[in-house]
C-alpha positions in Angstrom: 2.1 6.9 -27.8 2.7 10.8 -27.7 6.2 12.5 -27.0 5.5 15.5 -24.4 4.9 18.0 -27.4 2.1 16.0 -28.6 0.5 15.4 -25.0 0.3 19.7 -24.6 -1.3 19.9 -28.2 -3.8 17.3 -27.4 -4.6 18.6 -24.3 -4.5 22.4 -25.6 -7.4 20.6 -28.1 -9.6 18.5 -26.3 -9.1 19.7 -22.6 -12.6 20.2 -21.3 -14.1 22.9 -18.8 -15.0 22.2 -15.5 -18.5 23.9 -14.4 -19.6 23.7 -10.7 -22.6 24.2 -9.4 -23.6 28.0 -8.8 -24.2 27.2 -5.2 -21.1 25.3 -4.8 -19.0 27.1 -1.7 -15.9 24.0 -1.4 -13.7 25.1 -4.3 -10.9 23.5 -5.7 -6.9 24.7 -5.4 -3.9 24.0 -6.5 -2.1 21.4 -4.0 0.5 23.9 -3.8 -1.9 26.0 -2.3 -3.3 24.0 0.1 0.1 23.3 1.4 0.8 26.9 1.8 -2.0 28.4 3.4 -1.7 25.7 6.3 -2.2 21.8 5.7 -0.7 19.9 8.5 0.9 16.4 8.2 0.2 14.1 11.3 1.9 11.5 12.7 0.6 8.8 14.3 1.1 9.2 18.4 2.3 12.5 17.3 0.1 15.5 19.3 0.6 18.3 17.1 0.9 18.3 13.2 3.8 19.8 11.1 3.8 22.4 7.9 4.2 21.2 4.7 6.3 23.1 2.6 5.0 24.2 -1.1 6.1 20.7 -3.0 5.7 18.6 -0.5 9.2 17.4 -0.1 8.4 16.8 3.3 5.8 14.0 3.1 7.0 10.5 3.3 7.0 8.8 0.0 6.2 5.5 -1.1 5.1 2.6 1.1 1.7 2.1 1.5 -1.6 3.3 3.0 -0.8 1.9 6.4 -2.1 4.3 8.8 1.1 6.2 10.0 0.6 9.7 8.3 -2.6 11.7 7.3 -3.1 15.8 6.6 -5.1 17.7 7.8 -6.6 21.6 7.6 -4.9 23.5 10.7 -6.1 23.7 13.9 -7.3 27.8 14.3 -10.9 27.7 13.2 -10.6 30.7 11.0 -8.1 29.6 9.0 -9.8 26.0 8.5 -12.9 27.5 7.2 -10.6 29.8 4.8 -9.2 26.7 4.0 -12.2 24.8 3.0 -13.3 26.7 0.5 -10.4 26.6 -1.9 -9.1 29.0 -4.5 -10.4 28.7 -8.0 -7.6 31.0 -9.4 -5.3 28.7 -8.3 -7.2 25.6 -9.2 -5.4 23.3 -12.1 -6.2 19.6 -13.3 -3.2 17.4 -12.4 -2.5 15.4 -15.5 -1.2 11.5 -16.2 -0.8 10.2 -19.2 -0.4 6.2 -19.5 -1.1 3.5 -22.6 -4.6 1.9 -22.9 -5.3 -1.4 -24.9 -1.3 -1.6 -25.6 -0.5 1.3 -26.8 -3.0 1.9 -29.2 -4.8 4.7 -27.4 -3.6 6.8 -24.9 -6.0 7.8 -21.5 -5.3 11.6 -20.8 -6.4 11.5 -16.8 -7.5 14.8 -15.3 -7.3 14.7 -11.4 -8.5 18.0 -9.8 -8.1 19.0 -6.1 -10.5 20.1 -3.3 -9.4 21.3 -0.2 -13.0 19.7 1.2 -15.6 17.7 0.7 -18.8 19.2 2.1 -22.0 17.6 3.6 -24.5 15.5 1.3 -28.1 15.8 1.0 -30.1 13.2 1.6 -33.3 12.9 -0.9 -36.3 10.6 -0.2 -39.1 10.9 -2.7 -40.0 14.5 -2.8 -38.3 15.5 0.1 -34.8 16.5 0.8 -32.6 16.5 4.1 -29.4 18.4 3.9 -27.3 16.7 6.7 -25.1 19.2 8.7 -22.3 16.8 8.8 -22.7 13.7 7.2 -20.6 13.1 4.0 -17.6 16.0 4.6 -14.4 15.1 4.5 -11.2 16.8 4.2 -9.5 16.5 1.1 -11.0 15.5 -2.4 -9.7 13.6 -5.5 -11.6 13.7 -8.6 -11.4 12.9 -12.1 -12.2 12.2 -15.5 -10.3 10.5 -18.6 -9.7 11.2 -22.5 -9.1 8.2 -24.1 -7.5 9.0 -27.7 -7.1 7.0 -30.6 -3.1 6.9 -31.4 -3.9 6.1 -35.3 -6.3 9.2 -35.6 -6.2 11.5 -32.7 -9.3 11.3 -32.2 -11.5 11.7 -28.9 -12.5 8.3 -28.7 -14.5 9.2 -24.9 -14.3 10.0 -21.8 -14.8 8.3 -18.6 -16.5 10.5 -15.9 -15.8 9.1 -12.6 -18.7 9.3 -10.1 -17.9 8.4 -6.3 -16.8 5.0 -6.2 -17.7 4.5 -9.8 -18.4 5.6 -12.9 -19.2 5.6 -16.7 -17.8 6.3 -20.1 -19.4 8.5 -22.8 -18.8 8.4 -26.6 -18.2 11.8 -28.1 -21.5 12.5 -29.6 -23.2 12.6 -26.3 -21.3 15.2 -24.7 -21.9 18.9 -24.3 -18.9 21.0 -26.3 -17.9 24.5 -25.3 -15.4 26.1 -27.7 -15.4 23.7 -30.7 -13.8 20.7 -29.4 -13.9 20.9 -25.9 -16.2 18.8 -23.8 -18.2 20.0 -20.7 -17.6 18.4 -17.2 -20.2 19.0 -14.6 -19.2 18.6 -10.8 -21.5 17.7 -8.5 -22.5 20.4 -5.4 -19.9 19.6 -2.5 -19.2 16.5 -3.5 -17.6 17.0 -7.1 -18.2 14.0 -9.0 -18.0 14.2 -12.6 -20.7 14.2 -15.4 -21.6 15.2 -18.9 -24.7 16.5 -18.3 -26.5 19.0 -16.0 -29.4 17.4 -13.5 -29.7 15.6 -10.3 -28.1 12.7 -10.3 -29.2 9.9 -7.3 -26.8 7.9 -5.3 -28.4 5.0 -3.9 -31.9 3.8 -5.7 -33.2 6.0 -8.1 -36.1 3.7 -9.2 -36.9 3.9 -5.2 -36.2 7.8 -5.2 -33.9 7.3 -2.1 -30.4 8.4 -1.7 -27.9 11.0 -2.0 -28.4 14.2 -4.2 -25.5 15.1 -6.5 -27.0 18.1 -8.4 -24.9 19.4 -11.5 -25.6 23.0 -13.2 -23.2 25.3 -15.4 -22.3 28.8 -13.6 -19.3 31.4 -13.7 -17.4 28.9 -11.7 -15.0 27.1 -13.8 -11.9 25.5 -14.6 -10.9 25.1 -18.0 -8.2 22.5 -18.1 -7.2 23.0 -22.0 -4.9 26.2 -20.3 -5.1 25.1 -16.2 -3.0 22.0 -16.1 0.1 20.7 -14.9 1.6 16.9 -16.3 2.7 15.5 -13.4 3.4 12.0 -14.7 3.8 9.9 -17.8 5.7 6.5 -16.8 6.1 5.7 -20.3 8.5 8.8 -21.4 11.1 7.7 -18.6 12.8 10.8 -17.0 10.8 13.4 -19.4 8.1 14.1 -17.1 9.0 14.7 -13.4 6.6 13.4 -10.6 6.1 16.1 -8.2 7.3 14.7 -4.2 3.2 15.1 -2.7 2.1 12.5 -5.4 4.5 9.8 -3.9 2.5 10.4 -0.4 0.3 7.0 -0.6 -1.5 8.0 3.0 -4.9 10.1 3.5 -5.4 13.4 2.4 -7.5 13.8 5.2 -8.0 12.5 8.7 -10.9 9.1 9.8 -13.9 10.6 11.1 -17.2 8.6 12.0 -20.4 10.4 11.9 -24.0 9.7 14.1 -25.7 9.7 11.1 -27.7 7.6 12.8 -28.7 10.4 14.7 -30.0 12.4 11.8 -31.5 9.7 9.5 -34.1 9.2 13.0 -34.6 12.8 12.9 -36.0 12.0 9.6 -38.0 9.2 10.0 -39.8 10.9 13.2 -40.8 13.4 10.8 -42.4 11.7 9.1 -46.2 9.7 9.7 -46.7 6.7 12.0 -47.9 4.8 8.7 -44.5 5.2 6.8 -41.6 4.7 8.8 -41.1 1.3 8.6 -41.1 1.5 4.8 -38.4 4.0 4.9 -36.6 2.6 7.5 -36.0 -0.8 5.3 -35.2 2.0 2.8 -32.6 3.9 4.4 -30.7 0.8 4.9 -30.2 0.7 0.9 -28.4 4.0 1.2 -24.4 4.1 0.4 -22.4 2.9 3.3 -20.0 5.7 2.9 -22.7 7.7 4.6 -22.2 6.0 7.8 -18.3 7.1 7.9 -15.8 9.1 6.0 -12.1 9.7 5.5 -10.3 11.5 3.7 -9.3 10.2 0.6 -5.5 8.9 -0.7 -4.0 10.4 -3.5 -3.6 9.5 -7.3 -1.3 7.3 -7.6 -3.1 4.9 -4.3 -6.1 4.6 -6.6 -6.9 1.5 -8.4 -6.9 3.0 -11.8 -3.6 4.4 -11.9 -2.3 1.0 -13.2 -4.5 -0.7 -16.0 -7.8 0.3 -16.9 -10.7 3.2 -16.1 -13.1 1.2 -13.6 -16.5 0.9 -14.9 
């Protein structure tokens, strides 16, 4: 396994850039940014929300996701919609570093941070429906993973997580940008991960119904080869220090539940008499994290922080 020296040198080598999509308007940040400019921690039965200083040392650590705490953007509208769009200067890739198949390659894990997650758009054959509210949420985790051989080191792939998924990709099917650095592709306002530019379909693409995520290089980027900050490595013991806002194991963003019922039967009575019961049945395919969202919990809450990428 690599000793902190070799991590930056890897990193400095194979980090990849982060394109989003030219029309993309919910940015990333830096957390420490986010905290700054006005995120609120709630607590349950608690009316009003409190600041949250720049490292967090505020938030409750450990425990679990049970419901007690959440943030949230601030309550002055100005400042919310300030909020949601993030800061790209500030933006970074939060980086953890852990073993994979005992120690003989090591998974380089690239979270990024968005301040929002905005509405989806909803694609139906050759039609599209951008929802107004449908699919935001406030806070967003995303990532992707190097996995490096240990004997070589080599870029062995990288795992692109998409939503509640994901795939990896060997190295000769990525796009490169200054030599060895792979491309990344995050999807418009919802920021999954991918290595190719395109429209990707969440739901049935065979069926051509379900929700657009649309990837295309632009000016907006974040190149994580220089933007990064390791924020753990278990497996060095004391070297690495875990910043305070990674312990917080609740919801970066407060339980809403849409009517998107309301807007998938604006659809349908668009449409002719003749087809709506066809797409009816076919709207009930869709993902059933249209029908509600939350905001997400952090890093170390996900299932892939111990063991294995998911596939």
């Amino acid at each position: 396994m690599p000793q902190i020296h070799q991590i930056h040198a890897l990193i400095e080598h194979y980090g990849p850039t982060v394109f989003f999509h030219p029309k993309e308007v919910y940015l990333p940040s830096s957390v420490d940014w986010f905290f700054n400019n006005g995120a609120l921690l709630y607590r349950k039965g608690a009316s009003k929300g409190e600041s949250i200083d720049e490292g967090g040392s505020n938030l409750p650590g450990g425990g679990t996701n049970d419901g007690e705490f959440w943030i949230d953007l601030p309550n002055d509208k100005i400042r919310r919609e300030f909020i949601k769009h993030g800061d790209l200067e500030s933006a970074k890739l939060y980086v953890h570093v852990k073993p994979a198949f005992g120690g003989t390659f090591t998974d380089i894990v690239m979270w990024i941070f968005c301040p929002f997650n905005g509405p989806s758009t909803l694609k139906f054959g050759i039609k599209n429906m951008a929802f107004s509210k449908v699919g935001e949420h406030v806070g967003d985790w995303e990532h992707f993973t190097l996995r490096i051989c240990n004997f070589s080191g080599e870029l062995w792939s990288i795992y692109f997580s998409q939503h509640s998924g994901g795939k990896w990709v060997d190295p000769y099917e990525l796009e490169y940008i200054d030599g060895n650095k792979a491309i990344v592709y995050a999807s418009k306002n919802g920021h999954a991960s991918y290595p190719h530019p395109g429209t990707y379909i969440q739901g049935s693409s065979k069926l051509g119904i379900g929700i657009r995520n649309d990837a295309s290089r632009s000016s907006l980027r974040v190149d994580s080869s220089v933007r990064y900050e390791v924020v753990a490595a278990e497996y060095l013991g004391d070297v690495v220090k875990e910043p305070q806002w990674l312990q917080f194991m609740r919801k970066w963003g407060p339980k809403i539940v849409y009517d998107s019922k309301y807007e998938l039967d604006k659809i349908l009575n668009a449409l002719p008499i003749r087809f709506r019961n066809s797409f009816g049945n076919l709207f009930r395919k869709l993902p059933v994290e249209l029908y509600g969202e939350e905001g997400p919990t952090g890093p170390k809450e996900k299932n892939n922080w111990i063991g294995d990428e998911r596939w």
